[in-house]
VOGU-3710 file (C-alpha; in Angstrom, 3 decimals, decimal comma):
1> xxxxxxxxxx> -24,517/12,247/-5,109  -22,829/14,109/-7,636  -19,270/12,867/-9,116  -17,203/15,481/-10,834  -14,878/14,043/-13,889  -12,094/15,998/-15,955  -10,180/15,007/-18,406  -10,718/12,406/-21,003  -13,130/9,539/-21,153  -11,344/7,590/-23,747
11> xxxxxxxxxx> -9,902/4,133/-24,403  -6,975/3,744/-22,568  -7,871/5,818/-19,771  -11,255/4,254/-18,349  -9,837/1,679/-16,056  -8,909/4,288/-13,713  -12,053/6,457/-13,767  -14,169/3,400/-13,778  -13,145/2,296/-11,151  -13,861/5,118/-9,007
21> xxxxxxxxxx> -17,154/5,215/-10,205  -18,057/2,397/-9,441  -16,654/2,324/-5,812  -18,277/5,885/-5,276  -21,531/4,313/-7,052  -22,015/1,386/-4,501  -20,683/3,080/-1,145  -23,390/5,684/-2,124  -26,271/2,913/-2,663  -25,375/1,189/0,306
31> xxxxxxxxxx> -25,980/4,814/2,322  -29,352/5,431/0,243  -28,360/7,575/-1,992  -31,148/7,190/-4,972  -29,685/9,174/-7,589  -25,993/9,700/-9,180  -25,447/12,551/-10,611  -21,862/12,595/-13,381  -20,918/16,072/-14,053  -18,649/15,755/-16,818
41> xxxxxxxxxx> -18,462/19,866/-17,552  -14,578/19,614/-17,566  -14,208/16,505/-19,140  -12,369/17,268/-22,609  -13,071/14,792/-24,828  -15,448/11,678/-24,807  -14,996/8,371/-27,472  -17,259/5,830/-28,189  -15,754/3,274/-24,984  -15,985/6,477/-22,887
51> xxxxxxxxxx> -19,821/6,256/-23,963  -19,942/2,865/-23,692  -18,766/3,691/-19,793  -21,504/6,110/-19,070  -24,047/2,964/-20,042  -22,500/0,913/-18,206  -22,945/2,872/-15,366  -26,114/3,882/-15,864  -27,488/-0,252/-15,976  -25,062/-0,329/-12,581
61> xxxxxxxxxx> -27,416/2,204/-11,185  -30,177/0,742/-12,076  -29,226/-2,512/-10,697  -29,039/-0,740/-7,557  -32,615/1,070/-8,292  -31,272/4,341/-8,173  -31,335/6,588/-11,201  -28,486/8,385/-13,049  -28,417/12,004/-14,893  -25,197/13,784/-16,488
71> xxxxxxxxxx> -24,230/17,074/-16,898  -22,224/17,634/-20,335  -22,494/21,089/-21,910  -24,382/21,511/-24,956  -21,808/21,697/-27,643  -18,994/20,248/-26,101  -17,789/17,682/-27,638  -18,217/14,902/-25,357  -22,160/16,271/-25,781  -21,642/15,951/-29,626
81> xxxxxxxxxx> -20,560/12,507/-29,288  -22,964/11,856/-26,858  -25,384/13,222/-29,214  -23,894/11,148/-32,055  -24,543/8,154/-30,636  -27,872/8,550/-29,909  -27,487/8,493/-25,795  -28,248/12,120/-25,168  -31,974/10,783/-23,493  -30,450/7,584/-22,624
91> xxxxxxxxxx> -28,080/9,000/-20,221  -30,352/11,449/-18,749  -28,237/14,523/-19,822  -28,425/18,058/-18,382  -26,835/21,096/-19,538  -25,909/22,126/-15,632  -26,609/20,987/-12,603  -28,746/23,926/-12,662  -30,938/22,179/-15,175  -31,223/19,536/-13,227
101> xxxxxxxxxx> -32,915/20,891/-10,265  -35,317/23,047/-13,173  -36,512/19,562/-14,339  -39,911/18,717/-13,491  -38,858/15,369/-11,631  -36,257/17,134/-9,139  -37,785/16,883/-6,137  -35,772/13,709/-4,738  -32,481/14,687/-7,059  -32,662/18,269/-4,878
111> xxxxxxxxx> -31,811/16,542/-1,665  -28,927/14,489/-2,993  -26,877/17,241/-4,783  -27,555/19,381/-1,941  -26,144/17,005/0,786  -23,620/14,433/-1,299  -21,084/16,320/-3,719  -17,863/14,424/-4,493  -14,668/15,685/-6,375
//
């Protein structure tokens, strides 16, 4: 499943996006999906509680043995922050979603994009 994002991930406006994460995130376990994908190529800028966010998500995932990768565009700066913090690897990121299904461990994230893209 892939969930597109735009706009900030900052404090002050994660109660809204969170939330539809996490609705999409368990409606999507509960059909099988096995692995979210969080494109966040138009999302403009990214703090530290947007970061904080993204791990929170990613143990949610987890918790629902399913695995997580993100898409953020090398130098953007929600990637720079990302990169900051130290969560580039944590968080699984991708350049594209094209780099995604280039990655050696595809196979099973293939199928999902293919078949379950939100907006």
């Amino acid at each position: 499943m892939v969930i597109s994002m735009s706009g900030d991930l900052a404090a002050g406006a994660l109660e809204e996006a969170e939330a539809y994460i996490m609705h999409d995130l368990i409606a999507s376990c509960r059909d099988g999906t096995t692995h979210l994908v969080l494109d966040l190529t138009d999302v403009a800028s990214l703090d530290a509680a947007g970061a904080n966010l993204l791990t929170r998500v990613r143990f949610a995932v987890q918790s629902q043995r399913a695995t997580m990768s993100a898409v953020v565009p090398q130098g953007a700066r929600p990637y720079r922050t990302l990169e900051q913090l130290g969560l580039i690897s944590h968080l699984g990121v991708f350049s594209s979603l094209e780099a995604i299904t280039l990655a050696p461990s595809a196979s099973p994230i293939l199928e999902t994009i293919a078949t379950e893209t939100v907006v």
